[in-house]
N, C-alpha and C positions, 0 to 999 in steps of 0.2 A: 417826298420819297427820299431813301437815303441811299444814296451811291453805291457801286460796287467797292468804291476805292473805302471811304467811312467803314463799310459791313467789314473788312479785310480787316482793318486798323484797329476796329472794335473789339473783332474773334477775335487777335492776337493778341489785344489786352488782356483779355478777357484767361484767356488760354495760360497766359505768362503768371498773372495773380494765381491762376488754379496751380500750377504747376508749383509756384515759390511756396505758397502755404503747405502744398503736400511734403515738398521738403523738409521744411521747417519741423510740420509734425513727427517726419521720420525721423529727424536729427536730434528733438524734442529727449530731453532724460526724466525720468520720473524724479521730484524732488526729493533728496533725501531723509530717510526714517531718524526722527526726532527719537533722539535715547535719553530723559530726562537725565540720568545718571550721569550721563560724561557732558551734558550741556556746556558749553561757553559763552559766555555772555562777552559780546565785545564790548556790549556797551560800558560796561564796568573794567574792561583792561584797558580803558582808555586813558594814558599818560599824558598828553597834550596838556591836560590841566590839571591842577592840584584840585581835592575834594576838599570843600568846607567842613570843618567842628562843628556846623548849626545845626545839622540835621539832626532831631530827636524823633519824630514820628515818620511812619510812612502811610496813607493815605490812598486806598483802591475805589476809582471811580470806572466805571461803565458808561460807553456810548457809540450811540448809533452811526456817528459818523454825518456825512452831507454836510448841512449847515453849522452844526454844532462845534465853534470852536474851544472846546473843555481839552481836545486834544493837546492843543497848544499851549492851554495853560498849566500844562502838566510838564514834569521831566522828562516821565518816559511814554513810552506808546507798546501794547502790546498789540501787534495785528493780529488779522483772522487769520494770515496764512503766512508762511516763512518766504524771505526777499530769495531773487535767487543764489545769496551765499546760504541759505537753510540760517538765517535768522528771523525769530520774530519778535524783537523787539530792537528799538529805536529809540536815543535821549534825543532831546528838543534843545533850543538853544536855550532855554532857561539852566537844564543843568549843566551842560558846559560850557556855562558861566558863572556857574553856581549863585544862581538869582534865586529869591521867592517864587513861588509858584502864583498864579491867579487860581487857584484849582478850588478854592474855598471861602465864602464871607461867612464867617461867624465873628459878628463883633465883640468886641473884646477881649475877644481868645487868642489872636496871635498865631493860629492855626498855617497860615500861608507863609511864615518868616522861616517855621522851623520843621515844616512839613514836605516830605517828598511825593509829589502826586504822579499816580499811577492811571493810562487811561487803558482799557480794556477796551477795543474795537468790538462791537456786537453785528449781527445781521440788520439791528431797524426791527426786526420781528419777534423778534422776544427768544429766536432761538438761542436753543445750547449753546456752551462755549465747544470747542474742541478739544478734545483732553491733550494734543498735543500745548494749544494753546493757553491750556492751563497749567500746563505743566512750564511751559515758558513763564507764566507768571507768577509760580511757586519757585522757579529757579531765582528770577529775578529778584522777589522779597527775601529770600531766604541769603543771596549774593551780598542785598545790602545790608543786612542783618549782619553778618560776617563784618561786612567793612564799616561799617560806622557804629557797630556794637547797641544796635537796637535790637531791643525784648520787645518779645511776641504781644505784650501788653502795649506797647508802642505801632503796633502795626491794625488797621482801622478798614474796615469797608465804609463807604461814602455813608451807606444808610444806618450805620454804628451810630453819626452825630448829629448832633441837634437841625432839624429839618432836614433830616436825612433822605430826601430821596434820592435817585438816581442810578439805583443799582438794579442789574437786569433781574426780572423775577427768579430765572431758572439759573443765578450764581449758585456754586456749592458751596454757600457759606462755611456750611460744617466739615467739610472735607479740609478747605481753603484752611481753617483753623488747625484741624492738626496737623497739617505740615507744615504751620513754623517752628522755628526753633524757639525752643522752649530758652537756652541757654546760649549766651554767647559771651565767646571770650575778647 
């Protein structure tokens, strides 16, 4: 049997966690509304390091997350949902080192020297992206489009190249294409 004294010490915990989480929730802000248009990419006003002249392609892979580490062999990461500064994307220490990616074997090609690899976080279920979330990742192609003067011909979904799988069924592939930039200066 358990004490009077234990059942006391128990309810109070017990009591103290209900309490803190209520707070929390009351305190709780809703994240803010993602405005493709006025997007900031911190990942790309990052000065800390100089960007490489290697980059010619850019490279959009999908994944499910858990075991799969494709995330890391990528530069950047776009997740399902924004950090709590309302960002949703993250570079990896490959590009702020400006290393190769692991993001690709195609031998021969030379695909991971001079390619930027993109990982898109998915559910695991094949679900949608979020349109926020896609719109972070249309910000972000289109960001480094701008800064390293890559054409739309240069920008690649994983399932574009040879054994291509790995992209979620339900991407917008055709959406995705026409908002890149056709032209850059």
């Amino acid at each position: 049997m358990i004490d009077a004294r234990t059942t006391r010490v128990l309810g109070s915990l017990v009591a103290a966690m209900t309490l803190g989480a209520l707070f929390l929730m009351a305190i709780e802000q809703a994240p803010p509304r993602l405005n493709p248009a006025n997007m900031k990419l911190t990942v790309l006003d990052d000065h800390s390091f100089a960007v490489s002249k290697q980059w010619e392609r850019v490279v959009v892979h999908t994944s499910p997350g858990g075991e799969d580490s494709l995330p890391l062999r990528c530069h950047f990461i776009v997740r399902r949902s924004a950090d709590a500064n309302g960002q949703w994307v993250d570079h990896t220490r490959l590009w702020k080192l400006q290393e190769p990616g692991q993001h690709l074997y195609l031998p021969g090609v030379g695909f991971n020297t001079r390619s930027i690899g993109i990982c898109v976080m998915t559910d695991g279920n094949g679900g949608a992206m979020s349109r926020e979330q896609f719109d972070a990742l249309v910000s972000l192609v289109q960001g480094l489009q701008r800064k390293l003067k890559i054409s739309a011909s240069g920008v690649c979904l994983r399932n574009e190249l040879p054994g291509g799988a790995g992209m979620m069924r339900s991407f917008p592939a055709e959406e995705f294409e026409t908002r890149l930039l056709r032209q850059v200066n």
